[in-house]
ZARODREN-107357 format. One line per 3 residues: number of its first residue (from 1); their letters; for each residue x, y, z of C-alpha. Coordinates in steps of 0.25 Angstrom, whole numbers, plus 5000, padded with zeros to 4 digits. Example, Ala and Ser with C-alpha at 12.3 -4.5 7.8 and 13.67 -1.06 7.14 Angstrom:
1	AS	5049,4982,5031 | 5055,4996,5029;
//
This chain:
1	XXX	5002,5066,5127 | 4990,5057,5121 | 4992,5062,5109;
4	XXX	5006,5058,5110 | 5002,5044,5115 | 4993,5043,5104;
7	XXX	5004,5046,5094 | 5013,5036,5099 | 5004,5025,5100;
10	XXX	4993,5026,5089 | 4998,5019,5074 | 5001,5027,5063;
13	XXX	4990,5026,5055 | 4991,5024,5039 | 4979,5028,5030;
16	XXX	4982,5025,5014 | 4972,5020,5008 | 4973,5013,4992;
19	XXX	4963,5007,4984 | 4968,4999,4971 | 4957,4999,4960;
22	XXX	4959,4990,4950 | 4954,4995,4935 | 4943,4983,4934;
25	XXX	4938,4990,4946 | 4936,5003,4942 | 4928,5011,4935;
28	XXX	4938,5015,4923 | 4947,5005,4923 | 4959,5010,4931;
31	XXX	4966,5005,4941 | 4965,5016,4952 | 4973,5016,4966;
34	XXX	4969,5027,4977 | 4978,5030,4987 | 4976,5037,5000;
37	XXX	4989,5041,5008 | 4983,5047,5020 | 4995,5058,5025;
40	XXX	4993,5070,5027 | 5007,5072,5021 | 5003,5068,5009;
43	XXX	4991,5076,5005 | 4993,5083,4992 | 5004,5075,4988;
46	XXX	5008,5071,4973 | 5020,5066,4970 | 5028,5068,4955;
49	XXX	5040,5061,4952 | 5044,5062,4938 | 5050,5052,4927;
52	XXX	5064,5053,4927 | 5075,5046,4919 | 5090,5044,4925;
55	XXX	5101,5037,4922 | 5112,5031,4933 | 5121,5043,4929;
58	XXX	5112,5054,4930 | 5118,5061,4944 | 5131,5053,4942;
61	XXX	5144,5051,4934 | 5147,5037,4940 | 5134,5030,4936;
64	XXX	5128,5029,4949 | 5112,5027,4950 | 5104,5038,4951;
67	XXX	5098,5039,4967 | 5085,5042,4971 | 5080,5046,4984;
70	XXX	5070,5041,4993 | 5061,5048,5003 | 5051,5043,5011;
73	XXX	5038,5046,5009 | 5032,5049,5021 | 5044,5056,5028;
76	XXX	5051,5062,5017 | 5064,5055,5024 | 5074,5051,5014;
79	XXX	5078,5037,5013 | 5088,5034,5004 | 5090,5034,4989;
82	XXX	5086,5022,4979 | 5090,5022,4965 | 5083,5030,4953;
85	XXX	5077,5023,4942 | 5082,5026,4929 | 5068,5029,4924;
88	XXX	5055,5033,4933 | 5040,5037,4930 | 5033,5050,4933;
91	XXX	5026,5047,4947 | 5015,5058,4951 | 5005,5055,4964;
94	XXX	5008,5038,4966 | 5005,5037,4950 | 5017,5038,4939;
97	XXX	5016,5038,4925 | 5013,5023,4922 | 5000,5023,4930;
100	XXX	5007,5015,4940 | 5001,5020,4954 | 5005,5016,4968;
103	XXX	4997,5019,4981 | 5000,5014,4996 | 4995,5010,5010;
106	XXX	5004,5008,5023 | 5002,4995,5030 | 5014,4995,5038;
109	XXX	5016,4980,5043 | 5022,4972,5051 | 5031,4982,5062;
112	XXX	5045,4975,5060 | 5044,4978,5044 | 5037,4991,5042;
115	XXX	5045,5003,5042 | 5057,4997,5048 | 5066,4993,5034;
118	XXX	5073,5009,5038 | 5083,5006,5027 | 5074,5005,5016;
121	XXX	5075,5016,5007 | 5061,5016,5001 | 5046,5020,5008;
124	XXX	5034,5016,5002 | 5032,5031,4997 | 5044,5031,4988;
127	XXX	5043,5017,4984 | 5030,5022,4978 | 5035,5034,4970;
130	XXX	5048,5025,4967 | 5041,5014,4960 | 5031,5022,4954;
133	XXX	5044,5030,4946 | 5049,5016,4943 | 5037,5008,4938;
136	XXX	5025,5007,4929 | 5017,4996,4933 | 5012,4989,4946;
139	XXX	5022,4977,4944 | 5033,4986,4941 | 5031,4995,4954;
142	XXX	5030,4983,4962 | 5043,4976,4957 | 5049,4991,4958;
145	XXX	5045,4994,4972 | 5049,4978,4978 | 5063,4981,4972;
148	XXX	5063,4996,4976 | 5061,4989,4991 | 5070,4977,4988;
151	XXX	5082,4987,4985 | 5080,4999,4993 | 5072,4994,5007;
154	XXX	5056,4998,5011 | 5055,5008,5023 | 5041,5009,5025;
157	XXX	5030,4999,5031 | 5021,4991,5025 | 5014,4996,5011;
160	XXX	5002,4993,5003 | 5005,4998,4988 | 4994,5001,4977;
163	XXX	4999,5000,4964 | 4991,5001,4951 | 4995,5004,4936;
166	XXX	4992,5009,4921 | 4989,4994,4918 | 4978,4992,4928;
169	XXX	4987,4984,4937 | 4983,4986,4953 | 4992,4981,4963;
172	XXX	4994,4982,4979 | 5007,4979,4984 | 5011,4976,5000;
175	XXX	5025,4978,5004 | 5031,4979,5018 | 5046,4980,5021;
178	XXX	5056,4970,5026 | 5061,4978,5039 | 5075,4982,5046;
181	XXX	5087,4977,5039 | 5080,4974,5027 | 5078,4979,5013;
184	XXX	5063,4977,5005 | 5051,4973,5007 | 5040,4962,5005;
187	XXX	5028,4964,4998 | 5015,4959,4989 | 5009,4964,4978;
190	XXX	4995,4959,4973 | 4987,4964,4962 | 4973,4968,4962;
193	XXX	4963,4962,4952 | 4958,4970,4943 | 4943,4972,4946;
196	XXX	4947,4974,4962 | 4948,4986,4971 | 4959,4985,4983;
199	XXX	4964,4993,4992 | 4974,4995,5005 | 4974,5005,5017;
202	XXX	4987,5001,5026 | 4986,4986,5028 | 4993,4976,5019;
205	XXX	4981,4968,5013 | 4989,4959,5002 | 4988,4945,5008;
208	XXX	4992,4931,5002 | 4998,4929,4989 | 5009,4920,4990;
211	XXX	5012,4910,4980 | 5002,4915,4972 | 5007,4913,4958;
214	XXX	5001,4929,4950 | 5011,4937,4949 | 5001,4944,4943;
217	XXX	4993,4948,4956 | 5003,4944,4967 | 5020,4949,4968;
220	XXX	5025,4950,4981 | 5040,4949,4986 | 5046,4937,4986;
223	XXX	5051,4936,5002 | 5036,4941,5006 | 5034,4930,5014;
226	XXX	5049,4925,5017 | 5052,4936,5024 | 5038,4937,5032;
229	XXX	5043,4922,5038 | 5057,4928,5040 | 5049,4939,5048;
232	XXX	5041,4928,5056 | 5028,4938,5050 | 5023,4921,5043;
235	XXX	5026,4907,5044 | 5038,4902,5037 | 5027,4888,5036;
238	XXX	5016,4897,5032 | 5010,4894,5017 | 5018,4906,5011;
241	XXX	5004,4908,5002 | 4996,4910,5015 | 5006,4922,5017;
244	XXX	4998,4937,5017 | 5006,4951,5015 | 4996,4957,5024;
247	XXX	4996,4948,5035 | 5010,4947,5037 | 5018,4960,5033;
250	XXX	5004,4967,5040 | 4995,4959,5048 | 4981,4965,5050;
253	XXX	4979,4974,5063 | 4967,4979,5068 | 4974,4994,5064;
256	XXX	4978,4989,5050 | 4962,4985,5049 | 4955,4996,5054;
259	XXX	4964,5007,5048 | 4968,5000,5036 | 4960,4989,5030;
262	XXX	4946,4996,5035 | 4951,5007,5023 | 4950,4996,5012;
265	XXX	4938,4991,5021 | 4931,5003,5017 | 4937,5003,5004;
268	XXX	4932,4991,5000 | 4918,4992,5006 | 4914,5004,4999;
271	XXX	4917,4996,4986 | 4912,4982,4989 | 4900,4986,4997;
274	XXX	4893,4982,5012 | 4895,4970,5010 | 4911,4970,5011;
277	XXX	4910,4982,5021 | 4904,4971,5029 | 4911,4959,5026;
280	XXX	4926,4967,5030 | 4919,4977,5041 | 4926,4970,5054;
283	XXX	4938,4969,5048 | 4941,4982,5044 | 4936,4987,5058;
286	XXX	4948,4978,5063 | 4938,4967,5069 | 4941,4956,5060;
289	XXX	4954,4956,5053 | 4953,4940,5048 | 4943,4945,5036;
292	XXX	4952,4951,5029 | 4948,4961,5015 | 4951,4957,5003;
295	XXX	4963,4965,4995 | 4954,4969,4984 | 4939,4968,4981;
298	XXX	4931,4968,4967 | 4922,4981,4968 | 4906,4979,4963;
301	XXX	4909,4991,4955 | 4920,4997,4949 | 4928,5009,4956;
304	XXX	4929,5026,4951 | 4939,5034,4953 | 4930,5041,4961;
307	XXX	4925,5030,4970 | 4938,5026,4973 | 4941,5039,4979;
310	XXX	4929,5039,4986 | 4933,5026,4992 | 4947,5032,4996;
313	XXX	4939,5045,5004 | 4931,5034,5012 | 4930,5034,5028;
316	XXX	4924,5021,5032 | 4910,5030,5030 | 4899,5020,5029;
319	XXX	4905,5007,5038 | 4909,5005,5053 | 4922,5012,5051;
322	XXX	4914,5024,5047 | 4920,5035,5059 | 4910,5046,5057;
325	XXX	4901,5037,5064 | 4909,5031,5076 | 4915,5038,5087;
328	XXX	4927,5043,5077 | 4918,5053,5072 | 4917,5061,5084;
331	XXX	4909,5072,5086 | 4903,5071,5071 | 4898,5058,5075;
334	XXX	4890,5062,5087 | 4876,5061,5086 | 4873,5072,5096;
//
């Protein structure tokens, strides 16, 4: 029975991790994302979709466009068809042959929006796998995936998207769904400056960027903030450049803090140093969530391959989250 109650009461708890490396922040000049989705159904799995080439007529005599179906990701339920593109990329792992790569995090959001769009056709799985057959760069896959949800309806919660490609270009991407009885999403996109490390672990952490004239750095959809008013979730006499992704679509919690936020905590404090450790260490142990991280930080030194995954394997070893030396380590931690 306490197991049961525990079941039912305790939160489903995400654990994906990305960092985004940007190629003036690593050690050979590549752009590198590393992405952790913690499921044990996933282990071991690589995906492989090949390039195809269609035409409308292909399965038809009367013209009719070729159909694609959809399947969620996590569940393997089907969920409805979308059209097929005439031409798509060979796709292995979240990579396809453009050097376009896309990772994720689940943040979830605000309750009334996340996982609650139950017509939408895509999840966040296949709208991965989709855009990587359809595009070659980061701003190609974020104009494919905001009309890819436009048309066909977002069924998941709230997601962070890494994105990265052949040019160098690193990008991270916020998108949270619109609800019952509507189609689409809303969503930001910023770009991370070259030189600069970020990361995500399921939290939104894009914040202002309204207004801001750099499309080079900043896209976002163009309700973001109109249907956040319409939602009561800001101000309609609010100064829309005051208006933060983050904060509205997935305020901070002591949950998304300490089980999300401390990850990049971690992240970031092995490459910045004591001194950062420091600075954000009540804030990632869910104490103090008015001082905020930043998105991105410029690393002292440049980033390996092999660092990066070291960082990626980390478990708080070394700070006050570190379990090995708290109650949470049990009987391994008894000093009898």
């Amino acid at each position: 029975l306490l197991l049961f109650l525990l079941a039912t009461i305790l939160p489903v708890i995400h654990a994906c991790t990305d960092i985004l490396v940007t190629p003036g922040a690593s050690v050979d000049g590549s752009a590198l994302i590393a992405y952790n989705a913690d499921s044990p159904n996933l282990f071991g799995t690589v995906y492989h979709y090949p390039a195809t080439t269609t035409t409308n007529d292909t399965h038809s005599n009367n013209n009719q466009t070729n159909k694609r179906p959809i399947y969620d990701w996590d569940s393997g339920a089907y969920r409805g068809e979308i059209d097929e593109a005439p031409v798509t990329y060979n796709v292995v792992g979240n990579a396809n042959e453009h050097g376009l790569v896309i990772g994720e995090t689940t943040f979830g959001g605000v309750a009334a929006l996340a996982w609650t769009q139950t017509d939408g056709i895509l999840d966040y799985g296949s709208l991965i796998y989709v855009t990587l057959q359809r595009s070659r760069t980061c701003r190609e896959a974020l104009f494919t995936m905001a009309a890819l949800l436009d048309e066909y309806g977002y069924a998941s919660g709230g997601e962070s998207f890494s994105l990265a490609d052949a040019s160098g270009a690193v990008w991270m991407m916020e998108v949270i769904g619109k609800g019952p009885g509507r189609v689409g999403a809303v969503w930001v996109a910023q770009r991370i400056p070259d030189g600069h490390v970020a990361a995500h672990a399921n939290q939104a952490r894009i914040t202002t960027f309204f207004g801001r004239n750099d499309s080079d750095t900043y896209l976002w959809s163009p309700d973001v903030v109109d249907f956040a008013i319409q939602q009561g979730l800001y101000p309609a006499d609010a100064d829309p450049r005051d208006f933060s992704f983050s904060d509205v679509y997935c305020p901070l919690t002591f949950e998304g803090v300490r089980q999300g936020e401390a990850r990049v905590w971690s992240i970031f404090s092995q490459i910045a140093g004591p001194a950062f450790q420091e600075q954000f260490q009540d804030y990632a142990r869910g104490v103090n969530l008015t001082v905020r991280m930043p998105l991105y930080i410029r690393p002292p030194q440049k980033l390996s391959l092999l660092k990066v995954t070291h960082l990626m394997a980390s478990h708080y070893e070394g700070t006050v989250l570190d379990s090995s030396t708290d109650v949470g380590a049990g009987v391994f931690g008894s000093p009898y």
